[in-house]
C-alpha angles and dihedrals in degrees: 000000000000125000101223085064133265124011118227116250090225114093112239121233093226120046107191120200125195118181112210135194122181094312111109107154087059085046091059107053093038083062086046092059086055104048081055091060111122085216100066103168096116148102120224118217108193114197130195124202088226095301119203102184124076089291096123088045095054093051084044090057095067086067080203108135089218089080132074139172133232134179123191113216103221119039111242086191095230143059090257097083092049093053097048088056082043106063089038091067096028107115094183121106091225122053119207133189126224126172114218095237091047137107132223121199105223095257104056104094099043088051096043091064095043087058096044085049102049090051103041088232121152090216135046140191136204121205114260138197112217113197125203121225118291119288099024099090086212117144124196126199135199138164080036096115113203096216097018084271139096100249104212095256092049113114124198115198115225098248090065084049142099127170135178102266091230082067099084081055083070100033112027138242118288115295127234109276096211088071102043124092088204116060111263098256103046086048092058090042088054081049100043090049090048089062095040151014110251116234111220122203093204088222126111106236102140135078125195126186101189111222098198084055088059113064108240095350086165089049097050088027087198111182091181095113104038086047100059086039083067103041087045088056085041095069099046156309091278090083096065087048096049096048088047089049088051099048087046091056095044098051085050077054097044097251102105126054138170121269111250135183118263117242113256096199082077103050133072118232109279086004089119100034087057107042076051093054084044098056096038087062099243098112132022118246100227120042136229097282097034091074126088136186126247123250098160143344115321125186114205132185140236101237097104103058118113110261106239142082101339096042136019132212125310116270134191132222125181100231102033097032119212120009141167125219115220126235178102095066118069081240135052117184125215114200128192135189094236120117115232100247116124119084094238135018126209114222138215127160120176123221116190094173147007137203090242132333093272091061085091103047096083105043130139139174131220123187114196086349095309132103123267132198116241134173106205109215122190116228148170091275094049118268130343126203114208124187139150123236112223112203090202100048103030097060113206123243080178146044092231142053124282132174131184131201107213137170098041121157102234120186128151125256095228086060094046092051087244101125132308095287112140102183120100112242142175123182130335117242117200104175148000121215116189113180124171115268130207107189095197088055103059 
């Protein structure tokens, strides 16, 4: 039953199901880019992998019948068992995605189905524009079809999709992630396009602000972005013209790209559903018996960071040995398997090379999310960082150390006139060195 009140016995065309977890400032204003549709013939089902923060209260708050809660009692730990629960209660004859931290533009669901319409296609796609974490000027599309077809390798997140609901008669409900080598929702896409063409609108209408591209995003819960989204499409229809203009202009530039599907020949079942549940901040990263305490200095390398936005791919030099680049997000994040339990930690982080000599200027350090104090020496080796964590004052979201680079200048070679280099990057690390540390005794 919803919470707004009665629903209508009428069956709506469009069932939209968002899938929720702990975030209800983002919940709110993705309902709120649905109540905006022009089409408004929906109901909302919002579903809640057994939620335990006000999200019940915020959807109760619309007071619109069109909308009901739902709270699953055990947690699946993905968007795959709300939906599931989703699409059994839907009674529209069209099924739609939204995340609960995504944006439609107030035309997407009435063009969605005129496109589906127009082509007889079980499935449709709106165009989306994907953004990469702040600070790395970095723009992702999907449902824009190069060539007006979904090319094999193309991927539509669920947000920019409808779909007849009889189709998950043909093709199934979503799968459990744990088991897939593909993430859940690329692997019923590739399901959903083998059992029918996708009809794409050519038009921009979605928004997507990736959580797992933005370190701890349910720990810190920022709305910032999805909130001026909304206020931007409040005002008019410029706005969607303006942020499909831009993307336009950056892929000519080499800083947008489509969204493609990951090869699965490369992952291990469950390998990408977990570093994304890592990075969003719903799970550590090391567990219980993984974590050690510290008795003197220990370097550790890079290798073991997850390749994305905050750092790219290993490199080798002869003289320093590996290193990572960071970029192109304005933070890059460094995590160790040492529990935090000394009062104090000595650091040390070695920098063989920058962009350029500004890249520095800028540079701060975070421990467990707060502010260190570091001095920065030139050596012989390149830079060195040097700070102090402090147990009382760096509280700890983890039980484990974590430190973050922010405030790098990034900037790509092929713009400064270096080399050809296209990616964004900021400054190479090459090493991390943590020793105990006794103030009174220095």
């Amino acid at each position: 039953m919803p919470i707004g009140g009665i629903r209508h016995a009428t069956a709506p065309r469009v069932s939209v199901i968002i899938a929720t977890y702990n975030w209800s400032a983002a919940l709110s204003l993705a309902i709120r880019s649905v109540l905006r549709q022009t089409m408004q013939d929906f109901e909302i089902l919002v579903v809640g992998d057994a939620c335990t923060d006000d999200s019940d209260a915020v959807v109760a708050a619309f007071a619109d019948a069109r909308i009901s809660w739902h709270n699953l009692a055990l947690n699946s730990g993905s968007q795959q068992g709300p939906n599931n629960f989703g699409l059994r209660i839907a009674r529209g004859e069209w099924i739609a995605y939204l995340g609960h931290d995504d944006i439609w533009a107030p035309r997407h669901l009435a063009s969605t189905l005129a496109a589906a319409d127009a082509a007889d296609a079980q499935v449709a796609a709106g165009g989306m524009i994907m953004y990469g974490p702040p600070g790395s000027d970095a723009t992702y599309t999907a449902g824009l079809f190069a060539d007006g077809h979904c090319a094999d390798d193309d991927f539509v997140p669920p947000s920019a999709l409808v779909h007849r609901r009889a189709l998950i008669d043909v093709i199934g409900p979503w799968a459990e992630p744990r088991s897939l080598r593909l993430p859940t929702d690329c692997e019923f896409f590739v399901r959903a396009r083998a059992a029918s063409a996708i009809a794409s609108t050519g038009e921009v209408t979605v928004f997507k602000f990736n959580a797992a591209a933005r370190r701890n995003a349910y720990q810190a819960k920022s709305t910032a972005e999805q909130a001026n989204c909304l206020e931007n499409l409040e005002r008019g229809d410029a706005f969607v013209a303006e942020e499909h203009a831009n993307v336009r202009a950056s892929r000519v530039a080499g800083r947008s790209h489509r969204i493609m599907l990951p090869d699965p020949a490369r992952l291990e079942p469950g390998e990408i559903f977990r570093a994304n549940r890592i990075a969003k901040g719903v799970e550590h990263r090391f567990a219980p018996d993984e974590l050690r305490s510290l008795s003197q200095a220990e370097r550790f390398g890079l290798e073991r960071e997850p390749e994305g936005f905050e750092w790219h791919a290993v490199e080798r030099h002869a003289n320093f040995g590996t290193f990572r680049w960071t970029g192109p997000s304005a933070r890059s994040t460094i995590e160790l398997p040492i529990r935090f339990d000394h009062p104090h930690i000595a650091m040390r982080i070695g920098i063989p090379f920058v962009l350029v000599e500004r890249s520095l200027r800028g540079l701060r350090i975070e421990a467990q999310g707060e502010p260190i104090d570091i001095r920065i020496e030139r050596d012989a080796q390149g830079w060195c960082v040097r700070g102090v964590i402090d147990r009382a004052r760096h509280a700890s979201r983890v039980p484990y150390v974590q430190v973050t680079l922010t405030g790098v200048t990034t900037g790509r070679p092929v713009d400064l006139g270096i080399n050809a280099d296209k990616r964004i990057l900021g400054v190479a690390v090459s090493w991390i060195e943590l020793s105990p540390f006794d103030p009174v005794e220095t």
